[in-house]
N, CA, C and O atoms as a GROMACS GRO file, in nm:
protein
  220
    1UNK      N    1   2.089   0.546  -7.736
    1UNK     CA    2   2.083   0.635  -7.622
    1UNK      C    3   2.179   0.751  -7.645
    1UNK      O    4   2.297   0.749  -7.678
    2UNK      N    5   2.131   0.810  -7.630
    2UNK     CA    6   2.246   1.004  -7.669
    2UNK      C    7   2.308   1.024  -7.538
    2UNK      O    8   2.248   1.038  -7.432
    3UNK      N    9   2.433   1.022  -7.555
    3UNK     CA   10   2.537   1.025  -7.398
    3UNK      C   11   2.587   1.180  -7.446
    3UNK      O   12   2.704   1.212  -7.427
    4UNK      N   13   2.495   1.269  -7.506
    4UNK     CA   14   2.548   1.372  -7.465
    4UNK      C   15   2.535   1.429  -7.347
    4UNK      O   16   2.462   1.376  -7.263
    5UNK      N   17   2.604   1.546  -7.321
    5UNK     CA   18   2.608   1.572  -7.145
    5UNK      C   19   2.524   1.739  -7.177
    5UNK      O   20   2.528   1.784  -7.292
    6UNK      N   21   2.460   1.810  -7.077
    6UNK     CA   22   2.406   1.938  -7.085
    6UNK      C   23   2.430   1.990  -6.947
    6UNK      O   24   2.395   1.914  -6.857
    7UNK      N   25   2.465   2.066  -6.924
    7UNK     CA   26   2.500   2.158  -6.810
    7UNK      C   27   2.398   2.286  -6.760
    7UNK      O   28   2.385   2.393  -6.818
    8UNK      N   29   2.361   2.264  -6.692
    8UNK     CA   30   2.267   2.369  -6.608
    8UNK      C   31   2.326   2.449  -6.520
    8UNK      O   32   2.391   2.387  -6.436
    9UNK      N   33   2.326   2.571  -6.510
    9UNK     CA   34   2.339   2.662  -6.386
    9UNK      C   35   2.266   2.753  -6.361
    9UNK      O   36   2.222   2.828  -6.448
   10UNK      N   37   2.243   2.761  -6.245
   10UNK     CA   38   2.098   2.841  -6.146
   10UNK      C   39   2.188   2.957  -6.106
   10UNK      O   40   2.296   2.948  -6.048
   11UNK      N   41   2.120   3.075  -6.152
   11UNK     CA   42   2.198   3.214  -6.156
   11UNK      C   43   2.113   3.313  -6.049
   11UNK      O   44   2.160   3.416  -5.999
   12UNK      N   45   1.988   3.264  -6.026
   12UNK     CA   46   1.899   3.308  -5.899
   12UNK      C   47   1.780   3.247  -5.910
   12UNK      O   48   1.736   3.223  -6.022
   13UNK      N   49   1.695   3.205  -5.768
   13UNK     CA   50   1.627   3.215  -5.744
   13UNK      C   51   1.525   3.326  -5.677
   13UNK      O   52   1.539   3.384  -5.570
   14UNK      N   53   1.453   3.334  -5.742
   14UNK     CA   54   1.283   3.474  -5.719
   14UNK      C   55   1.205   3.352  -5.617
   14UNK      O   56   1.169   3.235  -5.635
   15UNK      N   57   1.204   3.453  -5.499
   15UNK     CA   58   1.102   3.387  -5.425
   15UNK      C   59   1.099   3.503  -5.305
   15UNK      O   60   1.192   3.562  -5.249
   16UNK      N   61   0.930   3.514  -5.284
   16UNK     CA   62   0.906   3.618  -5.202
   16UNK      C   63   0.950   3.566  -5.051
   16UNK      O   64   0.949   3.452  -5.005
   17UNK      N   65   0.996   3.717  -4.976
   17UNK     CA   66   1.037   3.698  -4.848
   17UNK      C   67   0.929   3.592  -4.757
   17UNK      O   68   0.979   3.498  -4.696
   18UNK      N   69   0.770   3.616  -4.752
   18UNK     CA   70   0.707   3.561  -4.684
   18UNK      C   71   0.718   3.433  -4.698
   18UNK      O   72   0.752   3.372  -4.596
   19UNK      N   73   0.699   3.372  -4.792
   19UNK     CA   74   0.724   3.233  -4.813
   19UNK      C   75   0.888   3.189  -4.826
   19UNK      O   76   0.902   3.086  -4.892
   20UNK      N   77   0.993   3.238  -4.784
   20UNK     CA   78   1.110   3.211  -4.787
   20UNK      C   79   1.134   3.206  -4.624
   20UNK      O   80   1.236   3.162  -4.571
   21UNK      N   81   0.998   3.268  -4.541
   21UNK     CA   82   1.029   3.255  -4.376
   21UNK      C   83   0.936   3.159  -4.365
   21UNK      O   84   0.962   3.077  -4.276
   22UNK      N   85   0.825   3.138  -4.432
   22UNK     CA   86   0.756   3.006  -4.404
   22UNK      C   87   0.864   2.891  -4.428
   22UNK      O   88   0.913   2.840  -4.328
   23UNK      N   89   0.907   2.844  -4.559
   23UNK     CA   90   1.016   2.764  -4.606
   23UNK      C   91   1.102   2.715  -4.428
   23UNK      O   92   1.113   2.615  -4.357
   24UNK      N   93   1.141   2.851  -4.428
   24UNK     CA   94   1.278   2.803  -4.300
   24UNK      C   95   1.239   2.774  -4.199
   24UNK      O   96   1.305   2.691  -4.137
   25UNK      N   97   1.102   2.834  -4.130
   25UNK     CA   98   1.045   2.795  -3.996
   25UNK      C   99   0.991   2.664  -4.040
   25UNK      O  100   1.004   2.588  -3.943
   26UNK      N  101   0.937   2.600  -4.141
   26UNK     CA  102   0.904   2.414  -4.137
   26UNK      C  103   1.052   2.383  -4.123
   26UNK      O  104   1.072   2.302  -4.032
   27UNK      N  105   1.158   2.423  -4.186
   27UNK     CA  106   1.287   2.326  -4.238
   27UNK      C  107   1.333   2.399  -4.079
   27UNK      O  108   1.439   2.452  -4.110
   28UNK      N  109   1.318   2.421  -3.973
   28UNK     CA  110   1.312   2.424  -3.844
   28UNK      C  111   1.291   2.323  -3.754
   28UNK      O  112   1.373   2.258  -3.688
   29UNK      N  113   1.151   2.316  -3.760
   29UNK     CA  114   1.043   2.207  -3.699
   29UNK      C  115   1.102   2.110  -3.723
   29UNK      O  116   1.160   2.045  -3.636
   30UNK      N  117   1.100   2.072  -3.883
   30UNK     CA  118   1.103   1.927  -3.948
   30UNK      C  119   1.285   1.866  -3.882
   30UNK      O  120   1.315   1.747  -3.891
   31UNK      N  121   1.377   1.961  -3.827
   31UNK     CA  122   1.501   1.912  -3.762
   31UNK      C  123   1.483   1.856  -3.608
   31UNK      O  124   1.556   1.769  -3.562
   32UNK      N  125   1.384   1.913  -3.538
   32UNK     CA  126   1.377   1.853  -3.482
   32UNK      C  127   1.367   1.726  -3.377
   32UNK      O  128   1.410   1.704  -3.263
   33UNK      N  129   1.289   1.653  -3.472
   33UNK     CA  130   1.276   1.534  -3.483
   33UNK      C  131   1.413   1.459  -3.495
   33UNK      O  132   1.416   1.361  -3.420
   34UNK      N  133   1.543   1.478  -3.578
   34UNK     CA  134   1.617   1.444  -3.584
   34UNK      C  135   1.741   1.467  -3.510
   34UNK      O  136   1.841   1.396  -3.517
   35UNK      N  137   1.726   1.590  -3.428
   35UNK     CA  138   1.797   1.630  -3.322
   35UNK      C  139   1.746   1.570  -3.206
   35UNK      O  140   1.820   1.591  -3.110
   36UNK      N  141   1.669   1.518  -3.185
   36UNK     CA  142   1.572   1.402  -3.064
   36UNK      C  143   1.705   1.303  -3.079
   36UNK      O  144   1.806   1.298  -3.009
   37UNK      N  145   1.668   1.231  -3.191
   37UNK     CA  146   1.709   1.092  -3.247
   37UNK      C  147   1.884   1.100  -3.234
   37UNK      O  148   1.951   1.012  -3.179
   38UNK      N  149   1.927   1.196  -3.284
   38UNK     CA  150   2.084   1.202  -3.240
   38UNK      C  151   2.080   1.213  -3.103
   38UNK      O  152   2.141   1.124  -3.045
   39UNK      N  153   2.015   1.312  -3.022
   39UNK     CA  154   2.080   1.281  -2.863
   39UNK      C  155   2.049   1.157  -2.832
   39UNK      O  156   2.161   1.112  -2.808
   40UNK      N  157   1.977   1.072  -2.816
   40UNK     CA  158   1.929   0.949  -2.787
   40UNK      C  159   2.066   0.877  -2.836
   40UNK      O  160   2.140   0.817  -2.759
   41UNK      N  161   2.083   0.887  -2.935
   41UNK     CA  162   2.187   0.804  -3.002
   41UNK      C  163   2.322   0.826  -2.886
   41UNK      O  164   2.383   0.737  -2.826
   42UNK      N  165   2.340   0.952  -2.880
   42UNK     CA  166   2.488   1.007  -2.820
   42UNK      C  167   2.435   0.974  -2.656
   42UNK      O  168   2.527   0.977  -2.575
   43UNK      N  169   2.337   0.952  -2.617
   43UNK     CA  170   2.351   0.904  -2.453
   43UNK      C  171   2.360   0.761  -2.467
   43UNK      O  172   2.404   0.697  -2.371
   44UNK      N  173   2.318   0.689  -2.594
   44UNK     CA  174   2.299   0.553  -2.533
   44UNK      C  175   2.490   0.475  -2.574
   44UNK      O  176   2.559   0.380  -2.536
   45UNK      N  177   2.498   0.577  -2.660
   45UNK     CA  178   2.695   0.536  -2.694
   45UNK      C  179   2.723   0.579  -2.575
   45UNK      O  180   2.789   0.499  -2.509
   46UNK      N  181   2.699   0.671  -2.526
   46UNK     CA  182   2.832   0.740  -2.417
   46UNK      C  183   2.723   0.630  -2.267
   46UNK      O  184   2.796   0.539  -2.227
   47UNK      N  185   2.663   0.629  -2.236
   47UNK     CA  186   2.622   0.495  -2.128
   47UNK      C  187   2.735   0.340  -2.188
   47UNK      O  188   2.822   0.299  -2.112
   48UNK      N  189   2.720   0.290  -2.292
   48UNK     CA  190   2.788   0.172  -2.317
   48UNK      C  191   2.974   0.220  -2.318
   48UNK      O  192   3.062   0.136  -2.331
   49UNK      N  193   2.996   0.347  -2.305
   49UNK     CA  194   3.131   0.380  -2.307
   49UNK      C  195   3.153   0.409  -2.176
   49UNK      O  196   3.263   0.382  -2.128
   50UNK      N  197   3.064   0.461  -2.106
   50UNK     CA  198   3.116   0.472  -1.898
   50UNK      C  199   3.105   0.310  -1.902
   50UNK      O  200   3.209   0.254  -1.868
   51UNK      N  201   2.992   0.220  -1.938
   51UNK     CA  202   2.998   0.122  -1.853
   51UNK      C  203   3.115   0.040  -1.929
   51UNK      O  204   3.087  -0.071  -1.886
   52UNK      N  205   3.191   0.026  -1.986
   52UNK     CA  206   3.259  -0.044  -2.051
   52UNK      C  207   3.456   0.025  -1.961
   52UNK      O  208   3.556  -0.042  -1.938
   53UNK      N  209   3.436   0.147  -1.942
   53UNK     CA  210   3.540   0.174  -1.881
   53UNK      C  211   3.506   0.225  -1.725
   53UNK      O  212   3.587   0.296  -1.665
   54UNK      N  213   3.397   0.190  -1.672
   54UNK     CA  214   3.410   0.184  -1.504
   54UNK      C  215   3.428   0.122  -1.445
   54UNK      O  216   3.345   0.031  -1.438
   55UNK      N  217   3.544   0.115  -1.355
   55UNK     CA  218   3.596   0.000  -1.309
   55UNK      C  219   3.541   0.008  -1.187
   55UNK      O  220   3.562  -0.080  -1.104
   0.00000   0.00000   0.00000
């Protein structure tokens, strides 16, 4: 097996504007979904944290 090492570096990417606003409006959308899933998360911690300190 050859354990030599090779190094790459990306000095630019070419990519037309139109498809660089398509790109960001999906990588938009597609957060969504995961910004759902965190608030859900952060109400159902902060419910078990009032009920745990309401006396």
């Amino acid at each position: 097996m050859d354990s030599e090492v090779s190094r790459v570096e990306i000095t630019d990417i070419k990519m037309p504007f139109g498809s660089m606003v398509v790109f960001m409006v999906k990588w938009a959308i597609a957060s969504i979904p995961a910004i759902i899933i965190l608030w859900i998360l952060f109400m159902m911690f902060g419910g078990v944290l009032t009920g745990l300190t309401h006396i």
